[in-house]
C-alpha positions in Angstrom: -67.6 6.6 0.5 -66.3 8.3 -2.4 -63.6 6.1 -3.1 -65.6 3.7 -3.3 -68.2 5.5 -5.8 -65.2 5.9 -8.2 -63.7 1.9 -7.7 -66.7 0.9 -8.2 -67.7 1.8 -11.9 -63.9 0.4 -13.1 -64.7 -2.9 -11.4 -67.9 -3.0 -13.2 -65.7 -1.9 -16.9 -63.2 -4.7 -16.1 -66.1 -7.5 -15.4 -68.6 -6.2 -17.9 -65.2 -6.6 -20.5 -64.2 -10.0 -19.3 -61.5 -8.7 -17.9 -59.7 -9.1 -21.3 -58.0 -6.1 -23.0 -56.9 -5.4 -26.5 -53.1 -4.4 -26.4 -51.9 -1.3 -28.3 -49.6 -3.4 -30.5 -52.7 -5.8 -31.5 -54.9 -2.2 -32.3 -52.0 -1.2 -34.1 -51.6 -4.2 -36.3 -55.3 -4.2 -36.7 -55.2 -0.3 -37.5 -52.1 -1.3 -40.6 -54.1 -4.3 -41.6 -56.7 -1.6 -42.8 -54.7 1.1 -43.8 -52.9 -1.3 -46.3 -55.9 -2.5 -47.4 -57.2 1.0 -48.4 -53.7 1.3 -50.1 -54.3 -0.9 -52.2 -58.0 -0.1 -52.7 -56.7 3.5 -53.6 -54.2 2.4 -56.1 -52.9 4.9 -57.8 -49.7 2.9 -59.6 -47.2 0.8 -57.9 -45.2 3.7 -56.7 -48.0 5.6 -54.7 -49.1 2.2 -53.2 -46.1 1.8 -52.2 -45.5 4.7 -50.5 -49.2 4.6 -48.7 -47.9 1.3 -47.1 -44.9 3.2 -45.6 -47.2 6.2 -44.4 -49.3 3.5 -42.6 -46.1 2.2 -40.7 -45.5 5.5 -39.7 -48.2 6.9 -39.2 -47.6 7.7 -36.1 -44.3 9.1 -36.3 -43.9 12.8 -36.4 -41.2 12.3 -38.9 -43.3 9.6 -41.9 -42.3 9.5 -45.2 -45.1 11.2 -46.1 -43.9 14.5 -44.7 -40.5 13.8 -46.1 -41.4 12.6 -49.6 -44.6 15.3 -49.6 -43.5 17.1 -52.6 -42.9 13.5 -54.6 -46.1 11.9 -53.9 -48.6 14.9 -53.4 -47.3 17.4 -56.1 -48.9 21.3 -56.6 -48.7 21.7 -60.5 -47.8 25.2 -61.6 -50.6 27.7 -62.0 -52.6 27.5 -65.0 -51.8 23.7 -65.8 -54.0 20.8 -66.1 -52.2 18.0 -63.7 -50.5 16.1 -65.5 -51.7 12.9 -63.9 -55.4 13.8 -64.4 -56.8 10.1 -65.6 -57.6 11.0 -69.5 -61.0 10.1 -69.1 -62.0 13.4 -66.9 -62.9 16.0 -70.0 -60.2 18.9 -69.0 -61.8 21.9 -67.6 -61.1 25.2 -69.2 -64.0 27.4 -68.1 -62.2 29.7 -66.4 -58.4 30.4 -65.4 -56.3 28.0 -62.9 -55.5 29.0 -59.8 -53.8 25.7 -58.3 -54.3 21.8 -58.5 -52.7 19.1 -56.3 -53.2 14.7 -57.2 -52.0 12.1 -55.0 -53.3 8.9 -53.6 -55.7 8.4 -56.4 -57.3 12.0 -55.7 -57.2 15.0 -58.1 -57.7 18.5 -56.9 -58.4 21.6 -59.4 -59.1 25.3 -58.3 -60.0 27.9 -61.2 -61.4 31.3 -60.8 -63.2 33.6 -63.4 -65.7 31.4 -64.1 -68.8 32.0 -66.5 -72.6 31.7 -64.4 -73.2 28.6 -66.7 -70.0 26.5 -65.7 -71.4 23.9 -64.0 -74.1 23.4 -67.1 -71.3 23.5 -69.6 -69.3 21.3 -68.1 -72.0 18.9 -67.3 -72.7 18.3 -71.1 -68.7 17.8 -71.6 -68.8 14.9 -68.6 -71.8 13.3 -70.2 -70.2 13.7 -73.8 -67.4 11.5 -72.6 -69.6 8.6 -71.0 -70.0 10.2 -67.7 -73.4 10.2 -65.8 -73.8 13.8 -64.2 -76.1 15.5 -61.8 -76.3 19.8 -60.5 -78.0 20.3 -57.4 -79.1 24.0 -57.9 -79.4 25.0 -54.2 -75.2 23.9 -53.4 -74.3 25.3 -56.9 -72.5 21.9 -57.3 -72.2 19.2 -60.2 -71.3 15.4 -58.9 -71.1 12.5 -61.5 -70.0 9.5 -61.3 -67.8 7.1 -64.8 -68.6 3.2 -64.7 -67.5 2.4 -61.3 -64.5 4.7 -62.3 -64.0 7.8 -60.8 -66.3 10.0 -59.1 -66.1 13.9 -59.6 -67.9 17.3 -57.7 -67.3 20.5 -59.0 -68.6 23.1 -56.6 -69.3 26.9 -57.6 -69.4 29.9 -55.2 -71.6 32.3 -57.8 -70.6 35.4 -55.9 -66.8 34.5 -56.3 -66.9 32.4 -59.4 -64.7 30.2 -58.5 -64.7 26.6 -58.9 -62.9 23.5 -57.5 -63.2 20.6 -59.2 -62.8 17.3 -56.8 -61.7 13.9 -58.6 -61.8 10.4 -56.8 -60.7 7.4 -58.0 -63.6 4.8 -56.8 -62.8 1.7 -54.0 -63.2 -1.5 -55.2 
């Protein structure tokens, strides 16, 4: 009787599916399809699409070029710079000192520490002074804004620490 409790529900699964299953290869292509797609969405110059495409052809392999190439396509600036990459439109942050940064993929990542209690207020007015719409929400301590259809940006604040990391994202089209 119990086998027959535990055939019976994969009968049902095979008939209630048609009997029809997608292949792991036709998953797979459907799974790059998308990847590439978001690639290209991403952008981030020829180069980084480029090397999004081959991460997405391997991204199952323990091995992917994005392990290998890490340091090339996902770089750590040296403390205390501004990355180098930052689009020119994000008003450069110098409320406090650097601890770290990393950009790839159309992302831009920026830790600081020593920050004054009206950071996120300050740097507010210099987002908005360069065309950005901008918005705190007191209770997170966090600033988000958003630059024509641009890039998006959150700077969050731990008050007891004071330190900040800023968060920049180049939008999807």
């Amino acid at each position: 009787m119990k086998k027959i409790l535990l055939i019976l529900p994969a009968v049902l699964l095979l008939t209630a599916c048609g009997g029809e299953s997608v292949s792991d290869n036709d998953s797979f292509k459907m799974e790059t399809k998308e990847c590439y797609s978001q690639c290209e969405e991403w952008g981030g110059g020829a180069e980084n699409v480029s090397m999004c495409k081959k991460n997405c052809d391997a991204s199952n392999d323990e091995n992917s070029v994005w392990n290998d190439d890490e340091d090339k396509y996902n770089t750590e600036e040296t403390v205390g710079s501004w990355p180098n990459d930052m689009p020119t439109e994000i008003p450069k942050f110098t409320l406090g000192k650097m601890t770290g940064n990393e950009s790839g993929m159309g992302s831009w990542f920026a830790d600081f520490e020593n920050t004054p209690d009206s950071t996120l207020e300050d740097y507010k007015v210099a987002l908005e002074d360069a065309g950005w719409s901008a918005s705190i929400m007191s209770i997170t301590n966090t600033l988000s804004g958003t630059l024509e259809g641009k890039y998006t940006i959150q700077v969050m604040r731990d008050p007891d620490y004071k330190n900040v990391q800023i968060m920049v994202r180049k939008v999807q089209k």
